[in-house]
VMD Tcl script that draws the C-alpha trace (Angstrom):
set ca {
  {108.51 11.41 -156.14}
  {109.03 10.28 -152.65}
  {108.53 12.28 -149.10}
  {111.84 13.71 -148.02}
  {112.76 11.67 -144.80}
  {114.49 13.07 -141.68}
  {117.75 11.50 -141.68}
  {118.21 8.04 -139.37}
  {118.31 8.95 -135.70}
  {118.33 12.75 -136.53}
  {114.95 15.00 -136.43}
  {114.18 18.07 -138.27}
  {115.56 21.11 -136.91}
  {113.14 23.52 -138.04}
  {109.71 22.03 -136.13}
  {111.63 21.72 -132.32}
  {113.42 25.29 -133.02}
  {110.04 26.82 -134.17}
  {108.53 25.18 -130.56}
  {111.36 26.37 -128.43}
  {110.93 30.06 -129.67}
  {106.86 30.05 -129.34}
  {106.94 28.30 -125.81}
  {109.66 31.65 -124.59}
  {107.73 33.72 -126.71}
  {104.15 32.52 -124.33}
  {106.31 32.47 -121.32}
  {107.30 36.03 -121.62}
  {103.83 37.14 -122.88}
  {102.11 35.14 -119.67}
  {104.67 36.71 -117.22}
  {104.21 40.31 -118.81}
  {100.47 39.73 -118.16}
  {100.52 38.41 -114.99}
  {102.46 41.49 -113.72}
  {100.09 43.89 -115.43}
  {96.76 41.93 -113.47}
  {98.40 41.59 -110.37}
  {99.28 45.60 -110.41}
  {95.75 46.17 -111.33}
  {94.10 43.86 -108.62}
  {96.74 44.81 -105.79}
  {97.67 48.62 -106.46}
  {100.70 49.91 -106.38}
  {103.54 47.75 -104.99}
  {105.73 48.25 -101.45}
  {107.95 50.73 -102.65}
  {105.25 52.84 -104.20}
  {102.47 52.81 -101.65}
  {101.96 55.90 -100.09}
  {102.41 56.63 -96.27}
  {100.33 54.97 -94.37}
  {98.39 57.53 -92.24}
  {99.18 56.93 -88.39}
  {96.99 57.28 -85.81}
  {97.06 60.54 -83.46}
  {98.82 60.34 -80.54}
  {96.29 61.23 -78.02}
  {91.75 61.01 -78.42}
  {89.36 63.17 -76.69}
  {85.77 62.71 -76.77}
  {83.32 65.52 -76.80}
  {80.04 65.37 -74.63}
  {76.77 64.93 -77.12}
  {75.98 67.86 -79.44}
  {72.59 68.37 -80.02}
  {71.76 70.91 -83.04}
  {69.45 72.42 -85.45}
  {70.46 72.58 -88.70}
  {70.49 75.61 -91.16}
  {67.36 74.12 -93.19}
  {65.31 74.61 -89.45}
  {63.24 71.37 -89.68}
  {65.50 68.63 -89.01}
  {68.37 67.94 -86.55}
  {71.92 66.57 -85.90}
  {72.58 64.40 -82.63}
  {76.40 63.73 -82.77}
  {79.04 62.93 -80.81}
  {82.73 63.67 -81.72}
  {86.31 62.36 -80.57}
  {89.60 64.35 -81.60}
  {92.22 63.14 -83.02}
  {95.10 65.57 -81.22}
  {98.97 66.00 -81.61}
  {99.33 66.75 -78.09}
  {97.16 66.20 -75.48}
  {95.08 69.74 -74.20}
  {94.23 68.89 -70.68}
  {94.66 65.74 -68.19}
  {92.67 62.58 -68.10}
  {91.47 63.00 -71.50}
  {88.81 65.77 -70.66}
  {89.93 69.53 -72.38}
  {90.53 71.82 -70.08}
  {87.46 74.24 -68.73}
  {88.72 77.61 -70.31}
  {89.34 75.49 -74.21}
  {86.22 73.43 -73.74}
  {83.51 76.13 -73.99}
  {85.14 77.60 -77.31}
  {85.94 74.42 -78.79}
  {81.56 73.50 -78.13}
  {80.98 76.54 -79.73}
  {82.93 76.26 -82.66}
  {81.30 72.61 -83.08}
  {77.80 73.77 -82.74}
  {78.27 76.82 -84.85}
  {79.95 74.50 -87.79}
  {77.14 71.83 -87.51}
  {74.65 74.21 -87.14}
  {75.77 75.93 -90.77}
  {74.80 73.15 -92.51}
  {71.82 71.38 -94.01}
  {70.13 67.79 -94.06}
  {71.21 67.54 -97.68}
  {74.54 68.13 -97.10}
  {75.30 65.86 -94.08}
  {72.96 62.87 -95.44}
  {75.76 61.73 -98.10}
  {79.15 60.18 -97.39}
  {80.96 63.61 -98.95}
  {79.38 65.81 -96.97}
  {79.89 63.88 -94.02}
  {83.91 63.95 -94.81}
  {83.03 67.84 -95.44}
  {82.30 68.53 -91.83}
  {84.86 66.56 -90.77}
  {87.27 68.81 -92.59}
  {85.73 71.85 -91.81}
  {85.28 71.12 -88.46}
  {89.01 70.30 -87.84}
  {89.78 73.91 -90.03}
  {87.79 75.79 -87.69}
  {88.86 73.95 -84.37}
  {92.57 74.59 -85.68}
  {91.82 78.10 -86.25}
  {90.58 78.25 -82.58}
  {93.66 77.15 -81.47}
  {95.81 78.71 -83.08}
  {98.35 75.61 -84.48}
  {97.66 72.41 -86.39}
  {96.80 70.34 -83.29}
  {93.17 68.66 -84.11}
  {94.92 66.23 -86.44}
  {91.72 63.97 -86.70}
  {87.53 64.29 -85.94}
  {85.98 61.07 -85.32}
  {82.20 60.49 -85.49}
  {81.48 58.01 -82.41}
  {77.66 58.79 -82.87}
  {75.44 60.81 -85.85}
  {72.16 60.92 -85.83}
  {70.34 62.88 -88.56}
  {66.10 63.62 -88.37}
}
mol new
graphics top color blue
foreach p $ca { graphics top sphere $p radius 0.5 }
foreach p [lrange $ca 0 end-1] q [lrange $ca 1 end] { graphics top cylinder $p $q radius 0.2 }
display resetview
């Protein structure tokens, strides 16, 4: 018995069909894949990116604290910035009657805590926060918005 032939200047249907359907079939599957790495490697797109934080509107830097820590045998040298809402005295210096509290609140927050808990990158973040909640609390509103490290210096 002979081969069945495709008919003269015809093809078979079945083998360009069953091409056109895997080729959209691996185009969809690429682009579905494509979509899900990109979302992995960039995040979360525009529309569903968090706020971006912004800045606070005015900076003022401390004068160097010096302090012993709560374990006694080592020591914090730091320096801090502010990040405030509104500005609390003129030519970015606080004025004399906040600047004495607002020291003291630094120095007794630093002072609470150990070598163990400043050395890591949390507890570092830690101060920060509880250094702005007990600044705040000193002032009575939300106005410290930010604390900046310009200079730490742990021994």
């Amino acid at each position: 018995m002979a081969a069945k032939k495709p008919d003269e200047g015809g093809t078979s249907g079945g083998g360009k069909g069953k091409a056109i359907i895997f080729l959209v079939v691996g185009l969809v599957v690429g682009a579905v894949v494509v979509f899900g790495v990109s979302k992995v490697i960039f995040g979360k797109s525009a529309g569903e990116k968090k706020e971006d934080k912004t800045l606070p509107e005015h900076t003022i830097e401390l004068d160097e604290f010096v302090v012993n820590l709560a374990d006694g045998s080592h020591y914090a040298k730091v320096t801090i910035a502010l990040g405030l809402e509104k500005p609390l005295g003129e030519g970015g210096k606080l004025e004399p009657k906040i600047l004495a509290p607002v020291r003291d609140t630094v120095i007794a927050v630093l002072s609470s805590k150990s070598m163990n808990e400043l050395v890591s990158g949390e507890g570092k973040e830690k101060l920060k926060k509880d250094l702005k909640e007990k600044l705040n609390e000193l002032l009575g509103k939300e106005i410290v918005k930010e604390v900046y490290f310009t200079s730490l210096t742990l021994q």
